[in-house]
C-alpha positions in Angstrom: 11.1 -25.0 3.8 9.6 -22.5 6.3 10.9 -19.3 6.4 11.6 -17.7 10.4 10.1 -15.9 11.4 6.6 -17.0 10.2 5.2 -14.4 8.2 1.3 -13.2 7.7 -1.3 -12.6 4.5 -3.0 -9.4 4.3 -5.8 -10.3 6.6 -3.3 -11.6 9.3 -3.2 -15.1 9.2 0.1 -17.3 9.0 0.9 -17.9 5.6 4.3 -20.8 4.7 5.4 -19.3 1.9 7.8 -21.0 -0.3 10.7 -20.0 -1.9 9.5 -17.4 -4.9 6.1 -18.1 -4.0 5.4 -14.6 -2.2 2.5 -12.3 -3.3 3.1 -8.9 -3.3 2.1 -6.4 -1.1 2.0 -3.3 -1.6 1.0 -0.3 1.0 -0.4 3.6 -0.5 -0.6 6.3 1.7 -2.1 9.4 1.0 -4.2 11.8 2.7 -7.4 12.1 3.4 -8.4 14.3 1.4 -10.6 14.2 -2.1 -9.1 11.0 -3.6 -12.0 9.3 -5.5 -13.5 5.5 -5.1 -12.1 6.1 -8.7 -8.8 7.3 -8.5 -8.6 4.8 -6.3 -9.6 1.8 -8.2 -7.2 3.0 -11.1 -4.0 3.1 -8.2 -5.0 -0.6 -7.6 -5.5 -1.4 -11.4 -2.2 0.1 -12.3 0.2 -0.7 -9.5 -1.1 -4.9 -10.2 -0.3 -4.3 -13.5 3.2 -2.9 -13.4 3.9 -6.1 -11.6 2.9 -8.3 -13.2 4.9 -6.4 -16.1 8.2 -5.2 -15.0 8.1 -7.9 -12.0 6.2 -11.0 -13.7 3.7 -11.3 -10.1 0.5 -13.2 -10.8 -2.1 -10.4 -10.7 -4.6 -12.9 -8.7 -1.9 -12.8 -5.2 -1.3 -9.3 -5.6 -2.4 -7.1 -2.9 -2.9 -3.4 -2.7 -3.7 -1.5 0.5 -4.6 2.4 0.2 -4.7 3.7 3.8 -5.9 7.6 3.8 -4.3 9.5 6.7 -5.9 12.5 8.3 -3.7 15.6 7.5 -3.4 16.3 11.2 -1.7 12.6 11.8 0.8 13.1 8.8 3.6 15.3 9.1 6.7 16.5 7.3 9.1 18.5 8.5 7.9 18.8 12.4 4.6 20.4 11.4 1.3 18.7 10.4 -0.4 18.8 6.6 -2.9 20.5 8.6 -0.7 23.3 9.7 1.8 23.5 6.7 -1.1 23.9 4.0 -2.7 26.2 6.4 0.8 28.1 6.8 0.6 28.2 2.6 3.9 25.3 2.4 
């Protein structure tokens, strides 16, 4: 059984997935702004493995994206991180 409307893998090709067959995906954003190589490798570490433990996800289809916005493209509020940590919010 396909599922409508057709739905794509992480790198953006057409994927039929069956029923209970989905990998996980899972989107961080932060900002760009002194997170480690690190830091980062323990988000993607962690978030797999609470998963696979509170969901039961194979950890081998498991995808984690960390996408690092500049503060002047992120805003809260009507104002920019740029201009709110500037403004001392």
């Amino acid at each position: 059984m396909v599922k409508w409307p057709p739905r794509r893998d992480w790198s953006g090709n057409f994927v039929n997935f069956q029923e209970g067959n989905q990998m996980p995906f899972v989107n961080i954003k932060i900002t760009r702004d002194g997170a480690t190589a690190e830091q980062k490798a323990t988000l993607i570490k962690g978030v797999t493995q609470l998963l696979v433990d509170t969901l039961g996800k194979n950890p081998a289809t498991t995808v984690v994206v960390i996408e690092e916005v500049d503060t002047d493209n992120w805003g809260i509020g009507g104002e920019s991180i740029t201009a709110r940590r500037k403004a001392g919010k």
